[in-house]
C-alpha positions in Angstrom: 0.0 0.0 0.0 3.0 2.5 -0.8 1.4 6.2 -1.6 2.3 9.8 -0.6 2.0 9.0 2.5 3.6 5.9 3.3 6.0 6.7 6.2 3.6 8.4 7.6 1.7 8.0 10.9 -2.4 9.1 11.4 -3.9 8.7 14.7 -7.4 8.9 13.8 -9.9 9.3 16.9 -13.5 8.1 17.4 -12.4 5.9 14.1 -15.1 2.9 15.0 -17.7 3.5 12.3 -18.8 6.2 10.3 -16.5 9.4 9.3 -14.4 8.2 11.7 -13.9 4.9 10.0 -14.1 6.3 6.6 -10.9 8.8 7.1 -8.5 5.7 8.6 -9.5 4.0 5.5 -8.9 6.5 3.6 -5.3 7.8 4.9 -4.5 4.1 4.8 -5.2 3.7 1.5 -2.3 6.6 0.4 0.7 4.1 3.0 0.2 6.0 6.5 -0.1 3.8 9.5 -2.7 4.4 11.3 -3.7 4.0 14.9 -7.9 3.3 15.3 -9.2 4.9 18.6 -12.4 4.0 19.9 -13.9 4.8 23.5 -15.7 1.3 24.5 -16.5 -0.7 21.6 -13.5 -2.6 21.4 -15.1 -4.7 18.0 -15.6 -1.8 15.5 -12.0 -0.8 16.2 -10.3 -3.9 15.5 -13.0 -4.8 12.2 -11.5 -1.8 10.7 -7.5 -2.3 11.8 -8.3 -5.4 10.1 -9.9 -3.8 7.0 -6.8 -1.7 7.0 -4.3 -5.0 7.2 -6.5 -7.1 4.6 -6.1 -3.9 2.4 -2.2 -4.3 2.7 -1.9 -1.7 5.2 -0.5 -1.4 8.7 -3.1 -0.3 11.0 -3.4 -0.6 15.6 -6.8 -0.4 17.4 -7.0 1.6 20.5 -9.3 1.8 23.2 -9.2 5.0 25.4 -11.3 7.8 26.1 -10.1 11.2 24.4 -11.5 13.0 27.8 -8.9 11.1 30.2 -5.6 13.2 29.9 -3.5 9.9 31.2 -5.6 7.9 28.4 -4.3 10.1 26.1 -1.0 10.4 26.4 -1.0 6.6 27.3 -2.3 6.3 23.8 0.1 8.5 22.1 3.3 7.0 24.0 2.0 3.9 22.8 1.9 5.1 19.1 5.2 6.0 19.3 6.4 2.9 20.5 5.0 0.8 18.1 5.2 3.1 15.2 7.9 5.5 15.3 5.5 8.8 16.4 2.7 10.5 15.1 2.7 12.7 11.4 -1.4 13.2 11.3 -4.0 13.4 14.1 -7.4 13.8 13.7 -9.9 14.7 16.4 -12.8 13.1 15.3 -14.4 12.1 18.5 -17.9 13.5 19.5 -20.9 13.1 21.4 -24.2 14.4 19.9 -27.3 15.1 22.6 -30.4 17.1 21.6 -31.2 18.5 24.8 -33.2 22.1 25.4 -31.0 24.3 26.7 -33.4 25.0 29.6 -33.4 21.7 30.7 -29.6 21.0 30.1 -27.3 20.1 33.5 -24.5 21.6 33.6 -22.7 17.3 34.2 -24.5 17.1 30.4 -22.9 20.2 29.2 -19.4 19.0 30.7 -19.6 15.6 29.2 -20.1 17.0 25.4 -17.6 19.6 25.7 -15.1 17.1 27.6 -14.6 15.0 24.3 -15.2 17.0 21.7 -13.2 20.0 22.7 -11.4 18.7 25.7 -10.5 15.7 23.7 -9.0 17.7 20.9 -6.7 19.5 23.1 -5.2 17.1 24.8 -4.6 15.0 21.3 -2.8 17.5 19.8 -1.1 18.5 23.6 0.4 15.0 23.4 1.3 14.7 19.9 2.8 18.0 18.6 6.4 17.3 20.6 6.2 14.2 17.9 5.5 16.3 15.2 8.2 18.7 16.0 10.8 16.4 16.5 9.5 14.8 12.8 9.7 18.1 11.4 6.3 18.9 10.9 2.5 17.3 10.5 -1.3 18.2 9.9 -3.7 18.3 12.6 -7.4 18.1 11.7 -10.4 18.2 13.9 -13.8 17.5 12.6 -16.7 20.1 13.4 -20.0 20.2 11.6 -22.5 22.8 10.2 -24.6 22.8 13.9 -22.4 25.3 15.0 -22.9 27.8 12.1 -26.3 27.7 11.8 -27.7 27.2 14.7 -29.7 24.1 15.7 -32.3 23.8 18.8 -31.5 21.2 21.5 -27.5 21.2 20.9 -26.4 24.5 22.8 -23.5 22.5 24.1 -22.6 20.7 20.7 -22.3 24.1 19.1 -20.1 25.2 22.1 -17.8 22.4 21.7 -17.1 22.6 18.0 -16.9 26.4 18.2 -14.3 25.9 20.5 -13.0 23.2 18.1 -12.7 25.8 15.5 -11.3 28.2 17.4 -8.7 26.5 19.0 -7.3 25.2 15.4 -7.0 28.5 14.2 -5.0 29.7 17.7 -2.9 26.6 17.0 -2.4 27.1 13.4 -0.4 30.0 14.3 1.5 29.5 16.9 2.5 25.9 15.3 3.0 27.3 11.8 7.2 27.7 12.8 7.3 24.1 13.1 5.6 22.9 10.2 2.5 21.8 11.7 -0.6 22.8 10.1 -3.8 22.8 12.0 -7.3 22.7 10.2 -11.2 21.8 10.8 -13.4 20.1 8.1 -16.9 21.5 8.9 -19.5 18.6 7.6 -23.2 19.2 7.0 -26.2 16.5 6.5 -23.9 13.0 5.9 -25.3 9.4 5.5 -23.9 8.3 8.8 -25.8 5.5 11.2 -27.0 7.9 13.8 -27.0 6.9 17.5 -30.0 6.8 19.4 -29.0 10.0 21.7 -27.9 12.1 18.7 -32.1 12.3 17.8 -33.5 13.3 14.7 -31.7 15.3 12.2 -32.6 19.1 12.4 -35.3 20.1 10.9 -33.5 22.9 8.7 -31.3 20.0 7.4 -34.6 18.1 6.5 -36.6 20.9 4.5 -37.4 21.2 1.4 -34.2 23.2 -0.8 -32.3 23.0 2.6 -29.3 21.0 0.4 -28.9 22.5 -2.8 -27.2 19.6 -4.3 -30.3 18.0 -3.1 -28.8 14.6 -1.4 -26.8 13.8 1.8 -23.1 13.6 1.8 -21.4 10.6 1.9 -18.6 9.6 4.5 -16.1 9.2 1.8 -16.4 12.6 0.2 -15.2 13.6 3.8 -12.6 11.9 4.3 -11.1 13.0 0.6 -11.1 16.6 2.6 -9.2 15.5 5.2 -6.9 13.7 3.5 -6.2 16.9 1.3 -5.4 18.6 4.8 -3.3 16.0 5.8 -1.1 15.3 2.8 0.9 17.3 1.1 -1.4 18.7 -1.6 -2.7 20.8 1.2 0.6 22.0 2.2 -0.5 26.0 2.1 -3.6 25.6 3.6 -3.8 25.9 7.8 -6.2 27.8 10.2 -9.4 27.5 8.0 -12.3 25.8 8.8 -13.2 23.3 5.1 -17.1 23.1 4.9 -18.4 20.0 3.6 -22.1 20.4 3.0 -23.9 20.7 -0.7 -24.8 24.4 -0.4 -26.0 24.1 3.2 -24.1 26.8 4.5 -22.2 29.3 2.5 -19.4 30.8 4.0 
């Protein structure tokens, strides 16, 4: 599986099923290594390590929870071990609730902003000495169109990827001296299989002319965007958030 970026090394967070899975695929697909991370379901991250390997590619599962700091750097120390450091991470980890702001706990509002956000930081805390020391790499988080639009029941969704956003563009900067380019890919409505908690899709997503390309997106055509970001075709491009979303939201 030799490509652009074999020698490479993605780490590739809340990579189980869905975009998550789609991007490992993908980056694998071009020769990086990558390491799957899952919280708890300790199946879907091996089925698609072993995608990876049947592919021809080198690929780790990896349990721990993006909100634990020792997890995390557990996880990363690990990678490093086994694979020489880390090149690429994406923080792709989330937790979607629909929950009306006036009846959200402040716990709830911890929870979602403790992986999404809190998860993100601490990823790219324990990786960028790696990246340094390798002269450079792409960190990517994933955010979504909620945030930009505005969507009822998801106050603290919003808040996390906001923060997601803002704290790529704050890193972008500061990490630009040392090669290390720092970007969020912004999806809208994509054919994913939705978890209970994460409810209905909104109801702006769902009307009528709401997508002018008229169709959901489909995990793959996400993961091409982030594996623009993290290769070397996107080599002038850091600090911007890439929307992803047929026309839903124009920037």
């Amino acid at each position: 599986m030799a490509g652009i970026l074999d020698g490479k090394v993605a780490l590739v967070t809340g990579a189980g099923r869905n975009i998550g899975r789609a991007i490992a695929l993908r980056l694998a697909r071009d020769g990086a290594a990558v390491v799957v991370n899952g919280r708890s379901d300790r199946g879907a991250v091996e089925a698609v390590a072993a995608e990876i390997g049947a592919m021809g590619g080198r690929a780790i599962a990896h349990l721990a929870d993006v909100s634990d700091p020792a997890a995390v750097t557990r996880m990363v120390e690990d990678t490093a071990a086994a694979l020489g450091g880390v090149d690429i991470a994406v923080s792709n980890a989330g937790l979607r609730r629909q929950t009306p702001f006036a009846e959200m706990s402040f716990e709830e509002w911890r929870e979602i902003l403790s992986v999404a956000l809190d998860g993100a930081f601490l990823l790219a805390r324990a990786v960028v000495p790696h990246m340094i020391r390798r002269g450079g790499g792409a960190i990517i988080g994933l955010s979504g169109i909620s945030t930009h639009i505005g969507t009822p029941s998801r106050a603290h969704v919003s808040a996390s990827k906001a923060g997601l956003e803002g704290l790529m563009r704050a890193l972008a900067v500061e990490l630009a001296p040392h090669g290390i380019r720092c970007n969020c890919v912004a999806p809208g409505l994509i054919d994913t299989a939705r978890g209970a908690s994460a409810g209905a899709v909104p109801g702006m997503l769902r009307a009528e002319g709401a997508v002018p390309l008229g169709r959901k997106g489909r995990v793959e055509e996400i993961a091409e965007v982030v594996r623009l970001l993290a290769g070397p075709e996107g080599g002038y491009i850091t600090g911007q958030t890439i929307h992803v979303n047929g026309g839903a939201f124009l920037t």
